[in-house]
KOLFIFI-542710 format. One line per field, with one value per residue: chain; x, y, z of N, C-alpha, C in turn; residue number from 0; residue in three letters. Coordinates in nm, 4 decimals. Each point is the difference from the previous one (the first is absolute). Example, Ala and Ser with C-alpha at 12.3 -4.5 7.8 and 13.67 -1.06 7.14 Angstrom:
KOLFIFI-542710
cadena: A,A
nx: 1.3190,-0.0350
ny: -0.5690,0.1050
nz: 0.7800,-0.0720
cax: -0.0890,0.0820
cay: 0.1190,0.1190
caz: 0.0000,0.0060
cx: 0.0900,-0.0770
cy: 0.1200,0.1090
cz: 0.0000,0.0730
num: 0,1
residuo: ALA,SER
//
This chain:
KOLFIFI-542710
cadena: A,A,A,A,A,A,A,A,A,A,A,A,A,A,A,A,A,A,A,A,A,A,A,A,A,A,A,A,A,A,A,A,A,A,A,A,A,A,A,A,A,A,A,A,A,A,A,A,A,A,A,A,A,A,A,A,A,A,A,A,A,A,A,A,A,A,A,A,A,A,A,A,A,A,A,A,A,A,A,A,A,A,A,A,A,A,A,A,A,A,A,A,A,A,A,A,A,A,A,A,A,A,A,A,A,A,A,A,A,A,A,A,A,A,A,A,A,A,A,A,A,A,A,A,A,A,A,A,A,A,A,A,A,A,A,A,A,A,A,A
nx: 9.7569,-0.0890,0.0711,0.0845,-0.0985,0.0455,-0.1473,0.1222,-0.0990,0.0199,-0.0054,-0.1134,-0.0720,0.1026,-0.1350,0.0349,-0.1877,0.0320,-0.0985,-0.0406,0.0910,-0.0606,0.0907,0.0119,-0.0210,0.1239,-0.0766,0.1012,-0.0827,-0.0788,0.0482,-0.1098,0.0284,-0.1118,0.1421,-0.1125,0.0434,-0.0965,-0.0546,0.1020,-0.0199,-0.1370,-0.0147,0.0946,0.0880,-0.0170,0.1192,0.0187,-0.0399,0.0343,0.0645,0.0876,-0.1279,-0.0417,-0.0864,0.1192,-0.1358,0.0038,-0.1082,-0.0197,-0.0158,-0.1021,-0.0265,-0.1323,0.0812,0.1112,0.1693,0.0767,0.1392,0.0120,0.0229,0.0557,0.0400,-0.0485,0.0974,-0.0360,-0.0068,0.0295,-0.1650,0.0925,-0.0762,-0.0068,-0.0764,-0.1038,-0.0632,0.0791,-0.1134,0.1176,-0.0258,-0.0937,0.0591,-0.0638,0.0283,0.0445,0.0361,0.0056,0.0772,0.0479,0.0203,0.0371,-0.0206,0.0755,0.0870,0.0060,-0.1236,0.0550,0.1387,-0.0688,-0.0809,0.1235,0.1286,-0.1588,-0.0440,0.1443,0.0228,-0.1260,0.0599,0.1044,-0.0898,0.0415,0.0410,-0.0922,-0.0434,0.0551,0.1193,-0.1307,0.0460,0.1067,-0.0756,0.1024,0.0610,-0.0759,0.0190,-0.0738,0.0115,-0.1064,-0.1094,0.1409,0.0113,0.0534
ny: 8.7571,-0.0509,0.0582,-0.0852,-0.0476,0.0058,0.0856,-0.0511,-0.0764,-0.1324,-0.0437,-0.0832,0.0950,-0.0209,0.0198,-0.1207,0.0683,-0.0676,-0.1115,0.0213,0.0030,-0.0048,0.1175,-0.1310,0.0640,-0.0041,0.0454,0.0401,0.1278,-0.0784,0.1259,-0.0393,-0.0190,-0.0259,0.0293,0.0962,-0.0796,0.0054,-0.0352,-0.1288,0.0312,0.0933,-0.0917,-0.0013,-0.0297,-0.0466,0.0213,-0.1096,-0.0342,0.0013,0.0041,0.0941,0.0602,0.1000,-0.0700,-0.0535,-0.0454,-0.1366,0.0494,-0.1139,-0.0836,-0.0575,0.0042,-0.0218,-0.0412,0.1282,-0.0922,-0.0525,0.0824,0.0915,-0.0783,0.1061,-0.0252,0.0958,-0.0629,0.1016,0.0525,-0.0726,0.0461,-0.0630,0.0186,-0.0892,0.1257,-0.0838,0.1288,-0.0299,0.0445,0.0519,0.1157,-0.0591,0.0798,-0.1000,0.1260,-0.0444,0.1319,0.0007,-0.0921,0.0273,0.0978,-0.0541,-0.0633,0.1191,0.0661,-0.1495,0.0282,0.1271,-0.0349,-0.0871,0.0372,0.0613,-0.1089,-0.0722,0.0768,-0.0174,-0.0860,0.0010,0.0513,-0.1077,-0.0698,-0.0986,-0.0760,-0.1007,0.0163,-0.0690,0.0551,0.1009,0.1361,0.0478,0.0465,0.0205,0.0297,-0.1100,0.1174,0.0851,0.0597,-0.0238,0.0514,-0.0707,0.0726,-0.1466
nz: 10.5504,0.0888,0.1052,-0.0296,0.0699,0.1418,0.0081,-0.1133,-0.0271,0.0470,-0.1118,-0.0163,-0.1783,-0.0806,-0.0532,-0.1055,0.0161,-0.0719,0.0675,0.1661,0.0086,0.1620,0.0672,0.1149,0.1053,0.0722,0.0640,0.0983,-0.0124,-0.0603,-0.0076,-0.0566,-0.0893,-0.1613,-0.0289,-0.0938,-0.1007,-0.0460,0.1007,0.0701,-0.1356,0.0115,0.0946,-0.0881,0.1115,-0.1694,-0.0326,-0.0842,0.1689,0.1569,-0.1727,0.0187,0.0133,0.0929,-0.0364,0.0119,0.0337,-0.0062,-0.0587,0.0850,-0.1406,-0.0254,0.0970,-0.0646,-0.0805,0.0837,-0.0602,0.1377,-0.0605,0.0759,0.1126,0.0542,0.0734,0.0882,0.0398,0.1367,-0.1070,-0.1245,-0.1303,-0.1479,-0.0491,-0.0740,-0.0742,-0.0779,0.0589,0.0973,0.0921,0.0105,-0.0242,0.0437,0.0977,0.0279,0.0516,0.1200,0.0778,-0.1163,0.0143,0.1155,-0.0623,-0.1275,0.0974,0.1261,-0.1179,-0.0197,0.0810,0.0944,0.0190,-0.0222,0.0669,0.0493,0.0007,-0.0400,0.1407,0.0252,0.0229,0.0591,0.0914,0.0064,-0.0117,0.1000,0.0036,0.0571,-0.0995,-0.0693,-0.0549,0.1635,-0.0474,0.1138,0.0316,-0.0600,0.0749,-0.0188,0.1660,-0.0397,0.0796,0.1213,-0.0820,-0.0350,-0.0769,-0.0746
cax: -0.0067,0.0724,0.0898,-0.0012,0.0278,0.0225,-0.0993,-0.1036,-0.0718,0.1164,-0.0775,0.0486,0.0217,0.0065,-0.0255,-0.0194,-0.0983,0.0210,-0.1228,-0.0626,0.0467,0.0216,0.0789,-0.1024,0.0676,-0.0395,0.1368,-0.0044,-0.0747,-0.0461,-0.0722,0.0338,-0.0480,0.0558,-0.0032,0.0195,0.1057,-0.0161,0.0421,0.1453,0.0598,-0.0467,0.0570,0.1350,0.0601,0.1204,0.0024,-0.0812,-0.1901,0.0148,0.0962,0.0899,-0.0652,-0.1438,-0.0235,0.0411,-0.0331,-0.0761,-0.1050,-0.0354,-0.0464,0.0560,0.0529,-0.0678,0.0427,0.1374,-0.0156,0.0805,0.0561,0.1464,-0.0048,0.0907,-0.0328,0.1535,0.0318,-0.0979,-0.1410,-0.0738,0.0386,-0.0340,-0.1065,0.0374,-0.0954,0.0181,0.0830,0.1441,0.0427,0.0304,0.0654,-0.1009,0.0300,-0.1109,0.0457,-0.0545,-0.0902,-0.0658,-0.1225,-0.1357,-0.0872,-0.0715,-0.0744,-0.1093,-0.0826,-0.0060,-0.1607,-0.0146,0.1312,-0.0331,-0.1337,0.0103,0.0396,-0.0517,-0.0442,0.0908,-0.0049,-0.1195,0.0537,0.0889,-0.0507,0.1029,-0.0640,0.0309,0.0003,0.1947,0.0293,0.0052,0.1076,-0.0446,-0.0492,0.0782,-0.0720,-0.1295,-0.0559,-0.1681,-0.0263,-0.1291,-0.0031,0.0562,-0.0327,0.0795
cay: -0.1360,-0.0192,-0.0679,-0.1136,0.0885,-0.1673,-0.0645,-0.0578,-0.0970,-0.0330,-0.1515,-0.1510,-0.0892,0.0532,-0.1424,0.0600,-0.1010,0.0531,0.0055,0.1021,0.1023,0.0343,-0.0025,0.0060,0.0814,-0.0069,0.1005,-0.0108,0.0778,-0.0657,0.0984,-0.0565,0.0157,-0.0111,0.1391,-0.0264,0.0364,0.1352,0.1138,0.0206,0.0096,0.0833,0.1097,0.0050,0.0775,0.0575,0.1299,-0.0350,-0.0451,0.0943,0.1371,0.0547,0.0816,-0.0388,0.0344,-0.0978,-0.1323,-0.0410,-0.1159,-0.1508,-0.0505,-0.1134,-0.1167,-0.1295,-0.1793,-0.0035,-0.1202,-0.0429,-0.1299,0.0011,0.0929,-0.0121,0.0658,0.1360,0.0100,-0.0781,0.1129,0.0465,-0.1113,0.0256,-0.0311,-0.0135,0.0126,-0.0685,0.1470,0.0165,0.0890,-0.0656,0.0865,0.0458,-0.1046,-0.0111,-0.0294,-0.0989,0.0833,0.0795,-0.1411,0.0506,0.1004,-0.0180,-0.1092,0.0667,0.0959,-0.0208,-0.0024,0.1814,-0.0089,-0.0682,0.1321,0.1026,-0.0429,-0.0018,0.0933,0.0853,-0.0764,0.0359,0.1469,0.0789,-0.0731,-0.0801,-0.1594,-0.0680,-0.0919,-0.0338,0.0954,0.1352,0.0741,0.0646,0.1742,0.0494,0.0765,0.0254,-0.0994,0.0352,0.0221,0.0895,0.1242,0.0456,0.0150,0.0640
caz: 0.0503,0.1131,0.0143,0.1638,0.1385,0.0707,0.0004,-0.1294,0.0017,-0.0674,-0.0515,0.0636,-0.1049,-0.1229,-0.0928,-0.1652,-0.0946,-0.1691,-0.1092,-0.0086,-0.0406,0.1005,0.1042,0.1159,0.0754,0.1439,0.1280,0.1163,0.0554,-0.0360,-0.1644,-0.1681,-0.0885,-0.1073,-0.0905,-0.1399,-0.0460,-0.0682,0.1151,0.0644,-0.0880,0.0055,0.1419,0.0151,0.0317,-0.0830,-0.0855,-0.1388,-0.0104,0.0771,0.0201,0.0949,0.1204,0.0012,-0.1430,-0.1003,0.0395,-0.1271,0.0313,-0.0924,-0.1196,-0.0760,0.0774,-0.0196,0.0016,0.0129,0.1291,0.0623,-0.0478,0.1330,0.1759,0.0761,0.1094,0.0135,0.1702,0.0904,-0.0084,-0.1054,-0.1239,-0.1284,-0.1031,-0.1380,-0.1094,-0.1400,-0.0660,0.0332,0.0980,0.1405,0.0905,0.1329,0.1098,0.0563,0.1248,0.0287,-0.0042,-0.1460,-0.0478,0.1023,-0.0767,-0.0712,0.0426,0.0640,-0.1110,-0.1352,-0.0659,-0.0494,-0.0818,-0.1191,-0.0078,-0.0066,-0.1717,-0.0604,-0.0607,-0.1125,-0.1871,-0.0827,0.0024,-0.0771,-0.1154,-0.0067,-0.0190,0.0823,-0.1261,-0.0750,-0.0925,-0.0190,0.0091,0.1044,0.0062,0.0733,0.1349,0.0251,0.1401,-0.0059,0.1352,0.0099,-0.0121,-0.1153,-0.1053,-0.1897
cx: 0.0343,0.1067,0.0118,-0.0001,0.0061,-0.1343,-0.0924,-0.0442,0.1268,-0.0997,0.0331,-0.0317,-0.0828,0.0042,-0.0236,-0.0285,0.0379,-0.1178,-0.0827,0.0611,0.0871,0.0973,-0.0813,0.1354,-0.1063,0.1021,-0.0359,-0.0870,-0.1599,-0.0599,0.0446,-0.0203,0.0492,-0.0047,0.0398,0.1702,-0.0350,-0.0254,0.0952,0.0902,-0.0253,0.0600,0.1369,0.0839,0.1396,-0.0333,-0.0574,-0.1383,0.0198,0.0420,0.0507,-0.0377,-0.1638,-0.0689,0.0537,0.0395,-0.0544,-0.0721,0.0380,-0.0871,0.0004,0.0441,-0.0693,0.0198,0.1099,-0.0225,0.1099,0.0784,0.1176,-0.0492,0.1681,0.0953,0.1099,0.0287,-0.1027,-0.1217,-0.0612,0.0657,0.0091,-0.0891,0.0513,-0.1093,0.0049,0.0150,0.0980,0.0542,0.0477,0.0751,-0.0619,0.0267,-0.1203,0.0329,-0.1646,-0.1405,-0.0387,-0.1257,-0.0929,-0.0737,-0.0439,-0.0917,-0.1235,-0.1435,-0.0151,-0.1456,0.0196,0.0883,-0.0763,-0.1059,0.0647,0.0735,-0.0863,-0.0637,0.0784,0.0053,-0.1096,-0.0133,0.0522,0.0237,0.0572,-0.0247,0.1209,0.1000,0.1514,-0.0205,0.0003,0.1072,0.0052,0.0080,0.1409,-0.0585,-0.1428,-0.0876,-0.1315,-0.0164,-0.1320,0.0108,0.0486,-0.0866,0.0615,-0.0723
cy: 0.0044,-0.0771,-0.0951,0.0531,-0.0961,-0.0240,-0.0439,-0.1109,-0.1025,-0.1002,-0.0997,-0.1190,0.0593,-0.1050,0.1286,-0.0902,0.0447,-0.0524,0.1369,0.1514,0.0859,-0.0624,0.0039,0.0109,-0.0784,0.0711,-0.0841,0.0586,-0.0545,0.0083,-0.1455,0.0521,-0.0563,0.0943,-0.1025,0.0661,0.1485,0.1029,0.0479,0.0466,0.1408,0.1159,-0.0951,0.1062,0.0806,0.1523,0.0270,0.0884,0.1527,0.1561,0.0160,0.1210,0.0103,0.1150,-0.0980,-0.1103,-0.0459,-0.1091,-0.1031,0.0191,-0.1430,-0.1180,-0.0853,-0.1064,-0.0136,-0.1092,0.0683,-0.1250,-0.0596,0.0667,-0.0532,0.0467,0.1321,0.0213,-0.0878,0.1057,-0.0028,-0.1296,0.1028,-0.0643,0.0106,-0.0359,-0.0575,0.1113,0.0212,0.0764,-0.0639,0.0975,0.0317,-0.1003,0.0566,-0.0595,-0.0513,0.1253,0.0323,-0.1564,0.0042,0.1042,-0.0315,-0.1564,0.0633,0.0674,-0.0338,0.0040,0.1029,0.0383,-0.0553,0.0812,0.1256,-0.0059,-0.0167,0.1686,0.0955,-0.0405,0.0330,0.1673,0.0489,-0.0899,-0.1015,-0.1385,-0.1205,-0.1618,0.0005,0.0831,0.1127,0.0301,0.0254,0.1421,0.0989,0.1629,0.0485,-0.0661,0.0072,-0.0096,0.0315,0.1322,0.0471,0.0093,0.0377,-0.0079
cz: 0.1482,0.0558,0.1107,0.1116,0.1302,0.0306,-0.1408,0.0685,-0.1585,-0.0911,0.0572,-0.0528,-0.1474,-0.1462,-0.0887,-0.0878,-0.1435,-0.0784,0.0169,0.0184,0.0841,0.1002,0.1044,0.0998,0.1720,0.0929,0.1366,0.0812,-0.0728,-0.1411,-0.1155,-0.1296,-0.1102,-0.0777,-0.1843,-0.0353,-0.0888,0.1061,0.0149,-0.1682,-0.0089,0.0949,0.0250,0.1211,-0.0620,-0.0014,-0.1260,-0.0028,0.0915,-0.0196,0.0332,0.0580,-0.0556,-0.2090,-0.0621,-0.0002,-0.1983,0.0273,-0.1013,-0.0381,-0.0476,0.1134,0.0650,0.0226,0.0178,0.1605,0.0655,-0.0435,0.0926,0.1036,0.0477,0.1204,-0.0269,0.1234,0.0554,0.0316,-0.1118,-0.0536,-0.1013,-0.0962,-0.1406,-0.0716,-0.0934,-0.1227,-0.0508,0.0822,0.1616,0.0941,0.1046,0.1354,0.1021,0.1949,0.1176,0.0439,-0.1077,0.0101,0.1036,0.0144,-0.0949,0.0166,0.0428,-0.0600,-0.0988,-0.0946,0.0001,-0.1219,-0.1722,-0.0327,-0.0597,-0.1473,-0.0921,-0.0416,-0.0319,-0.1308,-0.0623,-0.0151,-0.1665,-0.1273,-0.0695,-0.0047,0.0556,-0.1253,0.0121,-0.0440,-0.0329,0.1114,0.1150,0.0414,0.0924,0.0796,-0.0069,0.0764,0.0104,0.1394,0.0268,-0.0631,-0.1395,-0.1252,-0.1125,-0.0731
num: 0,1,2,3,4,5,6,7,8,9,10,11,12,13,14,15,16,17,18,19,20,21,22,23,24,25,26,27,28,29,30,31,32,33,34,35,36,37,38,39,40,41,42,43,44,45,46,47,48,49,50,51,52,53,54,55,56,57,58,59,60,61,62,63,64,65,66,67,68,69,70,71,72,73,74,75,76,77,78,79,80,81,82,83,84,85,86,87,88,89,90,91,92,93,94,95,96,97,98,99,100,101,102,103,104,105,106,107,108,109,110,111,112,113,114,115,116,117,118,119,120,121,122,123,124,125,126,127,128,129,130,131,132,133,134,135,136,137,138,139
residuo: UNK,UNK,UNK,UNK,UNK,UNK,UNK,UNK,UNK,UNK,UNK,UNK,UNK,UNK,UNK,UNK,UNK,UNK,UNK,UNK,UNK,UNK,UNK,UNK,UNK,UNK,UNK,UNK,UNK,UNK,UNK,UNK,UNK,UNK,UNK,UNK,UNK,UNK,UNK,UNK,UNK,UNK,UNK,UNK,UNK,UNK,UNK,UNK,UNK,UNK,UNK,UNK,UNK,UNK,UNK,UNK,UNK,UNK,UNK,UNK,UNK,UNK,UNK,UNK,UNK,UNK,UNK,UNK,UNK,UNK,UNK,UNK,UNK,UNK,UNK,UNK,UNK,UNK,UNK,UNK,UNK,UNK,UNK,UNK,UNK,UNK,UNK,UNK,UNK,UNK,UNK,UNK,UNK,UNK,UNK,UNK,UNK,UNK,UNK,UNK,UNK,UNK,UNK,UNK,UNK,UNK,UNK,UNK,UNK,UNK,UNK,UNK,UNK,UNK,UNK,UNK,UNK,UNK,UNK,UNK,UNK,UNK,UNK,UNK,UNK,UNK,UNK,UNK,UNK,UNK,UNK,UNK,UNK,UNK,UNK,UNK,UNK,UNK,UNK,UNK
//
């Protein structure tokens, strides 16, 4: 996850649509975006989701129709996200949300074709693929 640095680009406004699903994001440097909650649930900056080094990462599963049931702030760099999952260990600092704003059509490209990699599904209820990153190239 990256870390705060004094040239992040800071938000300058943070809504949370719960019909459609999406966290819409505005910075100071002019980048927007609406990111899906199954994105930002997907690419968690937890440990849960992240591992604790590179290989053991676990792919999401199943996080389809997972909402945003809590945003709150952590300090003056980040929010916490509270999953209808139940996952809330991912603090989503103000650089991680501007990367993932930035990249979020490559970032969602590259998650789908791991999941289809490694034979996984987007539906409730499937499991999630513990250390299986399917990187270019790999082959299990």
């Amino acid at each position: 996850m990256p870390g705060l640095t004094p040239d992040t680009p800071l938000p300058t406004d943070i809504t949370l649509h719960q019909r459609s699903r999406v966290l819409e994001l505005r910075f100071e440097d002019g980048v927007q975006a609406r990111l899906p909650f199954e994105f930002l649930r997907v690419y968690s900056p937890s440990a849960e989701v992240r591992g604790h080094g590179v290989g053991q990462e676990v792919l999401q599963t199943g996080k389809r129709e997972v909402a945003v049931i809590g945003i709150e702030p952590v300090g003056n760099y980040a929010v916490r996200l509270t999953f209808s999952d139940g996952h809330e260990s991912g603090i989503y600092s103000w650089d991680y949300l501007h990367l993932l704003a930035r990249q979020h059509e490559a970032l969602w490209a590259e998650y789908l074709r791991r999941l289809e990699e490694a034979g996984g599904s987007r539906e409730p209820g499937a499991a999630p693929i513990a250390g299986h990153t399917h990187h270019r190239g790999c082959k299990h």
